[in-house]
MIKOLDO-916141 format. One record per residue (C-alpha): z, y, x. Coordinates in steps of 0.05 Angstrom, whole numbers, padded with zeros to 5 digits, always signed. Example, Ala and Ser with C-alpha at 12.3 -4.5 7.8 and 13.67 -1.06 7.14 Angstrom:
BEGIN
+00156-00090+00246+00143-00021+00273
This chain:
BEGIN
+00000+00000+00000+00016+00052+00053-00032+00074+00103+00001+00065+00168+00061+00024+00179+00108+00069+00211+00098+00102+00140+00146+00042+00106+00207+00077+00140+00196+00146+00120+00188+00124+00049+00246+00081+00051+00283+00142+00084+00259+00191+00028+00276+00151-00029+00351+00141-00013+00352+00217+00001+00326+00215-00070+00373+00167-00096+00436+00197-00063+00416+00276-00086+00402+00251-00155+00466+00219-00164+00497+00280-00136+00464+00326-00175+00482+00286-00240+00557+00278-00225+00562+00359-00216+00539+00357-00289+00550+00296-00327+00617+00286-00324+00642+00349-00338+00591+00368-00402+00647+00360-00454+00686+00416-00409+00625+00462-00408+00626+00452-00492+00709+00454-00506+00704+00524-00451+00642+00562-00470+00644+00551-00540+00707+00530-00556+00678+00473-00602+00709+00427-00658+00711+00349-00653+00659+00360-00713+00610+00395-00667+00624+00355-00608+00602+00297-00653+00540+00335-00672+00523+00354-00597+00515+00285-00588+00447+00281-00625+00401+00314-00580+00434+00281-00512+00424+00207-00548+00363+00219-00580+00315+00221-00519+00343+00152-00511+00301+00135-00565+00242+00169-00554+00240+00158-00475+00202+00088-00490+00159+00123-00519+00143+00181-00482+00148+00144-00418+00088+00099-00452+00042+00161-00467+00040+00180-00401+00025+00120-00374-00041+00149-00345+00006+00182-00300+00037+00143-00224+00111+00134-00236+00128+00180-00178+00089+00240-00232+00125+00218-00287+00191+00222-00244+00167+00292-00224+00161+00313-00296+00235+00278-00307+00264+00326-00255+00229+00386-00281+00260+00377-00347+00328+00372-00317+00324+00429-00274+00303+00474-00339+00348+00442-00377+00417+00455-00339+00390+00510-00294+00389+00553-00357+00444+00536-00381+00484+00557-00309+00444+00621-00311+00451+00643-00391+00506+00622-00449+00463+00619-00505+00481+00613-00575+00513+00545-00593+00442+00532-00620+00394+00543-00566+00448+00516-00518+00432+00444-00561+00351+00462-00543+00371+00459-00468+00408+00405-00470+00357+00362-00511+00314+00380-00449+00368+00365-00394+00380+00301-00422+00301+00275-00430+00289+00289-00366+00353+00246-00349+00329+00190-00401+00259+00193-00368+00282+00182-00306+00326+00116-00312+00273+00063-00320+00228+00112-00272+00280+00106-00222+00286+00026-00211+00212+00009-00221+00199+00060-00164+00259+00028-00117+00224-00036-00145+00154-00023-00113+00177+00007-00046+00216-00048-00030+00162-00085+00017+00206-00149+00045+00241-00207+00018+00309-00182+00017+00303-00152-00062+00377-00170-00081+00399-00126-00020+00363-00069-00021+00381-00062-00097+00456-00069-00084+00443-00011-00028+00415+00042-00075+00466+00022-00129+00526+00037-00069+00494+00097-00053+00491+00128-00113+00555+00104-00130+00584+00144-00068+00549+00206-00087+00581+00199-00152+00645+00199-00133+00620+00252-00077+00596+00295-00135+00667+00292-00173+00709+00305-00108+00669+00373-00113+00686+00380-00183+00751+00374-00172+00757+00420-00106+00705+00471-00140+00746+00484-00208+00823+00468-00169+00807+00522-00128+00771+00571-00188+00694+00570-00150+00673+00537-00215+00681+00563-00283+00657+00546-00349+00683+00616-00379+00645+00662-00328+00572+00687-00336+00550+00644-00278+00559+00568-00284+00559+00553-00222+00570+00483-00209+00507+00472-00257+00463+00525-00216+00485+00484-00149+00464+00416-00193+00395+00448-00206+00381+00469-00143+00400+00397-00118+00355+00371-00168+00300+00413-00145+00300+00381-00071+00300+00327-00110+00234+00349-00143+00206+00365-00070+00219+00302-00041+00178+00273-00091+00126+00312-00072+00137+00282+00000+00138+00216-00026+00072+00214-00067+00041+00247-00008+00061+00180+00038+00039+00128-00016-00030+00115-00002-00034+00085-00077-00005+00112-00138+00064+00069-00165+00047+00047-00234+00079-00006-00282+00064-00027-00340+00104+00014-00394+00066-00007-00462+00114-00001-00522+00135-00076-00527+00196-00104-00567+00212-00168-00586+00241-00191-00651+00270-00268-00655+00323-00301-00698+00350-00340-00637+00371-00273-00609+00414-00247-00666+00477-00247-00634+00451-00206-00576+00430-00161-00623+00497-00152-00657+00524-00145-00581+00480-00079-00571+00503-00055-00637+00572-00065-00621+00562-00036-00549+00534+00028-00580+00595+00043-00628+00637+00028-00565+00613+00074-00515+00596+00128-00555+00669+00139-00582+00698+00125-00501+00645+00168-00471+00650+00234-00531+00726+00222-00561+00760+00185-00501+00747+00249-00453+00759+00298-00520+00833+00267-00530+00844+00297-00465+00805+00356-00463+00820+00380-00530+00887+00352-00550+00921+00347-00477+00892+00421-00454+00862+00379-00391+00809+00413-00349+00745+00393-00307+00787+00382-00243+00837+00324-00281+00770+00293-00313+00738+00293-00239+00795+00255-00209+00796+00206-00261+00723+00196-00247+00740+00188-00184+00784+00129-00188+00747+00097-00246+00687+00101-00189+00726+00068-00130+00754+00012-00166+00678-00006-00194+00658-00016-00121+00707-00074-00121+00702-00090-00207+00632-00097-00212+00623-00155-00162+00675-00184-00175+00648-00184-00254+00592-00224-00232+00647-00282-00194+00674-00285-00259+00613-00302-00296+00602-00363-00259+00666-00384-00251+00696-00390-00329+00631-00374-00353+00598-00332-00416+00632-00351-00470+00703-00330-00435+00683-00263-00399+00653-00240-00477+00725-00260-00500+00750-00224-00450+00694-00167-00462+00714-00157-00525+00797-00164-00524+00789-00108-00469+00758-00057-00526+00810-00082-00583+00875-00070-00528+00829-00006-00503+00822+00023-00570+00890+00003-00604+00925+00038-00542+00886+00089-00551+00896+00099-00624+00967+00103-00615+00969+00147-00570+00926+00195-00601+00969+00192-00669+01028+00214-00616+00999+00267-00582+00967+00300-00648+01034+00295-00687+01085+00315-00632+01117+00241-00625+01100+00237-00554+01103+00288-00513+01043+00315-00475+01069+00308-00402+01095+00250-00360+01097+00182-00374+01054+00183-00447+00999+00221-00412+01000+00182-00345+00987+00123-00400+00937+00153-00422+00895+00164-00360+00900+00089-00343+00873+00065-00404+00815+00118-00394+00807+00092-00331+00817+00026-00352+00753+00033-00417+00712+00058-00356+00719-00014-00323+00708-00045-00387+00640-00004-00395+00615-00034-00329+00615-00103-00359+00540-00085-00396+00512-00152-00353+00542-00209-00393+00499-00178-00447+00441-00176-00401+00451-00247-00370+00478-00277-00444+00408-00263-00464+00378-00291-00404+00413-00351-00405+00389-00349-00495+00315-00331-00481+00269-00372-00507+00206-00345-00456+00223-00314-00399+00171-00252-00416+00216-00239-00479+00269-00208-00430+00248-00146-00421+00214-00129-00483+00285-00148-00518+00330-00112-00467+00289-00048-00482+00290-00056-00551+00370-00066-00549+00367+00002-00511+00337+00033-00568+00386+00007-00623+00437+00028-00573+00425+00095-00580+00403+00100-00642+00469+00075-00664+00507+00113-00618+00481+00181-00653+00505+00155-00719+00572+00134-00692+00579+00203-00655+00555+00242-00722+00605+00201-00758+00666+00203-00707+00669+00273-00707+00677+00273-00782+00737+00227-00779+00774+00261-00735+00769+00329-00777+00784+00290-00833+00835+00245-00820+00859+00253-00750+00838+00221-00669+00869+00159-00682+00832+00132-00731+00762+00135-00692+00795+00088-00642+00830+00044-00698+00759+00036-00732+00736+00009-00665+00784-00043-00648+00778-00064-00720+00700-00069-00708+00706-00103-00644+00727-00161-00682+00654-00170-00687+00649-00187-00608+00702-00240-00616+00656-00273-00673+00605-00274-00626+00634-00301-00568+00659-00358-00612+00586-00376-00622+00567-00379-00551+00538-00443-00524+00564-00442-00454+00520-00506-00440+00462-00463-00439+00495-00421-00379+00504-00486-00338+00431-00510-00350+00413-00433-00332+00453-00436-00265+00426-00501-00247+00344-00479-00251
């Protein structure tokens, strides 16, 4: 693919400059979005709810957005991906807009975010030119995992020490993300510029609809109700009933990020040592403990039984910390439908058609979250969950773990 050879290491090179400044630029923004709302426009948990449709719905439409420009190389498309990001939260660190345009800009921010994910690995994908797949994947996936937590240790020095501000005219720490973004953008320009031939997969619109994959469905659907209310109401418990600001939400991040070095693999031990069937048990008691704990504490904090410093609020940062582990357990879903598929080409097809029932059901949930807790109160957004991840505990009861042995032994 590449003219010369000496080119391979420049590309290599590039791209993990790519995949380090993207994660970097992403964790000065991401993580700290529900700040930038509860701040600047002092929003309701009605509202915050409401935000959520524009940021999930390019979810939806990526597939198919992604599939009309298919005329396009991958490293365009990913050019057009960063674009959008850079308008989208480059405005919004320059201007505060109305609470209405501000939901324009982040519509754009987050398609350019959507577009990007698939982008993203089937580039990596195609530049890795030896045998060693496995390894080079783990390597971008640890180094944007250290510019993650990289990104939050700014957050947290930036706002401790009052160089970042959500109340001020300039937002800083989302100018400084742009402006990452944009090497980011120029780099890309770099890369296409060393690949003799255009990158380009196949991205044709392609789901997959089979009874014998009804369960996996219902895990998708489940997994959207679940990390929309950890990812929008978890964070809003603390921001909006515990007063906490960007810096305690950054050092959280931080943690959650350093134990995942060690959870994550050790997720995948666990999968072939007890199995499927178990680590979906265990999947799913995590979110009822997760969300019950949760609830409680919620009811506590919003009706003055517990008191909002020391020991009920140190509880409640571990079990924040503690959903975030339970978040990063998405591949027993991936490799329960592996080990379920009846062709091997239905993978993908189904995987991307469980990402768009994902979101699609995490608007909804968001929409309808924010209503019960204006309603009726925090708690009982996290109650509703545990009592709906019952459902995961059905499922797991119908898992065939004989399948995953006859899967590990191909």
């Amino acid at each position: 693919m590449f003219g010369k050879l000496e080119n391979v290491g420049k590309v290599q090179l590039i791209y993990y400059l790519i995949i380090a400044l993207t994660a970097l630029g992403l964790g000065l923004s991401n993580d700290v979005i529900s700040n930038y709302f509860k701040d600047a426009y002092q929003i309701t948990a009605y509202q915050r709810g409401l935000i959520e449709f524009p940021r999930e719905l390019p979810g939806v439409l990526v597939i198919v957005i992604v599939a009309s420009l298919s005329l396009f190389s991958d490293i365009r498309i990913a050019m057009v991906a960063q674009l959008l990001s850079i308008i989208g939260i480059g405005t919004l660190g320059f201007f505060t807009p109305s609470f209405e345009i501000m939901l324009i800009f982040i519509f754009i921010n987050s398609l350019g975010m959507h577009m990007f994910m698939p982008i993203q690995d089937s580039i990596g994908m195609s530049l890795i030119k030896d045998e060693n797949i496995g390894k080079k994947l783990g390597q971008y996936k640890g180094l944007a995992t250290i510019f993650t937590v990289l990104g939050s240790m700014m957050v947290f020095v930036g706002f401790r020490v009052g160089l970042f501000s959500f109340t001020s005219k300039m937002k800083w720490i989302f100018i400084i993300s742009a402006c990452i973004l944009g090497v980011v953008l120029i780099l890309f320009f770099v890369l296409e510029k060393l690949v003799d031939q255009p990158i380009k997969t196949n991205k044709k619109v392609n789901f997959v609809f089979r009874k014998e994959y009804k369960y996996y469905y219902v895990l998708v659907v489940m997994w959207g109700v679940q990390k929309q209310i950890m990812i929008v109401y978890g964070p809003w418990v603390l921001i909006d009933i515990l007063s906490k600001r960007a810096d305690t939400l950054a050092i959280l991040s931080i943690i959650g990020s350093f134990i995942g070095v060690f959870f994550i693999p050790a997720v995948g031990r666990w999968i072939d040592k007890f199995g499927i069937k178990k680590l979906l048990y265990a999947d799913a008691l995590s979110f009822i403990i997760v969300y019950l704990v949760y609830g409680l504490l919620s009811a506590g904090f919003s009706t003055g039984k517990l008191a909002t410093i020391g020991v009920p609020v140190f509880l409640a940062y571990i079990v924040f910390i503690f959903d975030k582990m339970s978040t990063q357990m998405g591949m027993i879903r991936t490799i329960y439908l592996r080990s379920i598929a009846v062709k091997t080409s239905d993978i993908t097809p189904t995987l991307s058609l469980g990402l768009s029932l994902d979101h699609i059901v995490s608007i909804m949930c968001a929409y309808l979250g924010g209503i019960v807790w204006s309603l009726w109160g925090p708690q009982y957004i996290f109650f509703l969950a545990a009592s709906l991840s019952l459902v995961n505990l059905y499922v797991a009861s119908k898992v065939n773990d004989d399948k995953l042995i006859k899967l590990k032994n191909c």
